[in-house]
C-alpha positions, 0 to 999 in steps of 0.5 A: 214897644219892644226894648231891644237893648234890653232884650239884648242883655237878657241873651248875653249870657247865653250867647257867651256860653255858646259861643265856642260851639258857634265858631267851630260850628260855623253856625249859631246852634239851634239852641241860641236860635230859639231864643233868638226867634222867641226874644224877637230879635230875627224880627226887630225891624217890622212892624208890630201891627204884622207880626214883628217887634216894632223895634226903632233903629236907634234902639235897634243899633244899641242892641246889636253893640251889646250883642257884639261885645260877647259874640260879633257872628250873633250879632251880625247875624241878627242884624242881617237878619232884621235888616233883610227882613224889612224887605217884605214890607213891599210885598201885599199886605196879606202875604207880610201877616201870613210871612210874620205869623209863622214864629219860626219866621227868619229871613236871609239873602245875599248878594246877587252873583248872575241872576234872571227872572222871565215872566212866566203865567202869574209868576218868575221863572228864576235863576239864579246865584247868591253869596254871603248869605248870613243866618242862612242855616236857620233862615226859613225864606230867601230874597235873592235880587234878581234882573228881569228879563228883557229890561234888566230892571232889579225885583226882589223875588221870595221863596222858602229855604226848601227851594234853594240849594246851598254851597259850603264855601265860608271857608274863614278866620273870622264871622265864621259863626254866620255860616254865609254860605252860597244859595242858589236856584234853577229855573224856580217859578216865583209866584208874583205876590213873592215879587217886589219892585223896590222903586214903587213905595213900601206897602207898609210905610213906616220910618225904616221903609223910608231909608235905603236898605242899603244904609239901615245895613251900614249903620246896623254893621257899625253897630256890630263893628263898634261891640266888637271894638268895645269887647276887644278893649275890655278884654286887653284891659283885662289881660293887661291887670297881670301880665308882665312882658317878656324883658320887662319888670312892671305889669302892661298897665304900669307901662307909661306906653300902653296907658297912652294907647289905651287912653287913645282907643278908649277916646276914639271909640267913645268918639265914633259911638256918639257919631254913630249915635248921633247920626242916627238919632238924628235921621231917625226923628226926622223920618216922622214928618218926611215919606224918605230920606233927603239925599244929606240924610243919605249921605250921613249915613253913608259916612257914619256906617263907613267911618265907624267900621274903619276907626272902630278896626283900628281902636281893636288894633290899639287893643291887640297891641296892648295884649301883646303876644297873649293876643295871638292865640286862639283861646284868646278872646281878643284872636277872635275879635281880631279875625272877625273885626278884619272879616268886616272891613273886607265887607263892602259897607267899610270900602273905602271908596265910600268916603270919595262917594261922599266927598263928591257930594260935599263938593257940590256934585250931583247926589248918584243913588245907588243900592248901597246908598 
C-alpha cells in the first residue's frame, strides 16, 4: 500500500521552490504537476486494483498537513483533487479502469451554479455552470452535479476538460495558487456510462465509498487548515528568535506576553490535530465490518472538519499576533498563510451554522442528510 505521508515529505522541497511561481501564477506549474501525477497523489483515494494508490484516509490526512505546512494551495489542491476523484467509482467498472489507466489522469469539480441535464438517445444533454473549480487548470476530466429534468433528482455527469469552457474570475488574496476558476458547458451530450446516480451504492465498494463525499472533503480541508496553522507557528517562532519590537529593549521570544501566547497556540493546535485524528481513525476502522457510516459517524465528522478549521484559524491568528508588524508584508511567509487560512473559513465546510447541524442532533432531534453531511 502506498505511504502517502511519505510520498508527502519526498515533495516538500520541491514545492517550497515553487512556491513564489505558484501564488502569482495563480496555478501549480506544470513542473510541480508532474510530480504530483508521478508520486500518485492526484490518485490517493482509488483504488489500487483501478488504477489508483489505495491510500487510507488517515494516512491520507497526514499527508495533506505535510503538504500544507510548505504550500496551502498544493495541498488543497491534491485533496480536492483525490477527494472528487472517488466520485467515479460509482461509474461501470470498465469506464473507472480506462479513467485510471491514463497517467496524466486528474480530476476537478465545483460547486454546481444552475445546471440540467435532459435525457437525450443514450445519453444527457447537459447544461450548465460550476464555481470554485480547484486544480482546474491541470485537470484532464470534470464532474459537474447537475438536476435531471423533469424530476429534479441530483446525477453526477463526466466529461473531458476539452469540452468545457473556463472563466478567470479567482480574482483572491489567498488559495490564489488553485486557479479555481469557473467551468461551464451548453447543451453537451454525456454519454450515459459518464452518469451516476449517487443514491445507488458505489461500483466499487471500499471504505471511502461508504462515507459522504461531502465529510471525506471536510475532514481532508482541516487537514490542509491545520498545516497551514503549523507552518504559521513555526514560521513566528522563527521570526521571533531575533527580533526587537519598536519601543521594546528584549527579543519577541523574551517577552513574558508572547510566551503565554505562543504556549496557548501550540496547546490549541496539538489539541485539534489529535480531535482531527482521532475522529478519523476512529471512523475509518470501523468502516470495515459496516457498508456506510452510522449517522454518529456522520456527525463526528461533521464536527471535527468544522471545528478544526476554525480553531486551527484562530491558533495562526496567536502566530500573526506574535510576529507583529514582520507579519504584514508580502514576502513574509506568515501574510500568506494569513490570506489562505482566511480563504478557508470562508469555505462553506468551516460555516458556522455546521455546529447548530450538529447541535440539533445531539439534542435528539432527527439526523437530516445533506450533501455536506
Amino acid at each position: 500500500m502506498t505511504n502517502a505521508q511519505a510520498i508527502a515529505e519526498s515533495l516538500r522541497a520541491a514545492i517550497f521552490e515553487c512556491a513564489d511561481e505558484i501564488e502569482t501564477g495563480r496555478q501549480l506549474p506544470a513542473v510541480l504537476v508532474d510530480k504530483l501525477k508521478s508520486a500518485g497523489a492526484l490518485r490517493f483515494l482509488i483504488p489500487q486494483a483501478v488504477g489508483g494508490a489505495g491510500v487510507e484516509l488517515p494516512d491520507f490526512i497526514s499527508a495533506l498537513q505535510t503538504l500544507a505546512e510548505v504550500d496551502a494551495s498544493t495541498a488543497w489542491c491534491v485533496s480536492q483533487g483525490a477527494v472528487i476523484a472517488t466520485t467515479s467509482l460509482w461509474l461501470e467498472y470498465p469506464t473507472i479502469t480506462a479513467l485510471w489507466a491514463d497517467p496524466q489522469m486528474a480530476m476537478a469539480n465545483g460547486p454546481p451554479r444552475g445546471s440540467t441535464a435532459v435525457l437525450s438517445g443514450d445519453g444527457y444533454r447537459v447544461t450548465g455552470n460550476w464555481g470554485f473549480s480547484s486544480g482546474c487548470q491541470h485537470a484532464t476530466w470534470m464532474h459537474g452535479a447537475v438536476r435531471r429534468a423533469p424530476d429534479n433528482a441530483w446525477l453526477g455527469v463526466f466529461f473531458p476538460k476539452s469540452s468545457a469552457q473556463f472563466h478567470d474570475n479567482w480574482q483572491t488574496g489567498g488559495l490564489a495558487g488553485t486557479g479555481s476558476f469557473e467551468f461551464s458547458v451548453d447543451d453537451l451530450l454525456v454519454p450515459m456510462e459518464y452518469v451516476v446516480d449517487f443514491r445507488e451504492p458505489a461500483i466499487i465498494d471500499a471504505p471511502v465509498t461508504r462515507l459522504p463525499v461531502g465529510l471525506v472533503f471536510a475532514v481532508s480541508f482541516a487537514a490542509v487548515a491545520l498545516g497551514v496553522a503549523r507552518g504559521g507557528l513555526d514560521a513566528a517562532v522563527a521570526i521571533a528568535q531575533g527580533k526587537v519590537p519598536a519601543y521594546s529593549s528584549t527579543t519577541v521570544k523574551d517577552d513574558p506576553d508572547m510566551q503565554k501566547l505562543l504556549g496557548e497556540a501550540e496547546s490549541e493546535w496539538r489539541a485539534v490535530r489529535a480531535y482531527l485524528h482521532d475522529t478519523v481513525n476512529t471512523v475509518w476502522d470501523a468502516l470495515a465490518d459496516q457498508d456506510r457510516a452510522s449517522n454518529q459517524q456522520r456527525i463526528d465528522l461533521r464536527m471535527a472538519g468544522t471545528h478544526t478549521m476554525r480553531r486551527a484559524a484562530q491558533v495562526l491568528d496567536k502566530a500573526y499576533a506574535i510576529a507583529g508588524s514582520s507579519a504584514i508584508y508580502s514576502d513574509n511567509p506568515l501574510q500568506r498563510r494569513f490570506q489562505d487560512m482566511h480563504t478557508m473559513t470562508q469555505h462553506v465546510q468551516a460555516r458556522l451554522g455546521h455546529y447548530g447541524y450538529v447541535g440539533r442532533y445531539l439534542f435528539g432531534l432527527p439526523f437530516k442528510p445533506n450533501a455536506l453531511n
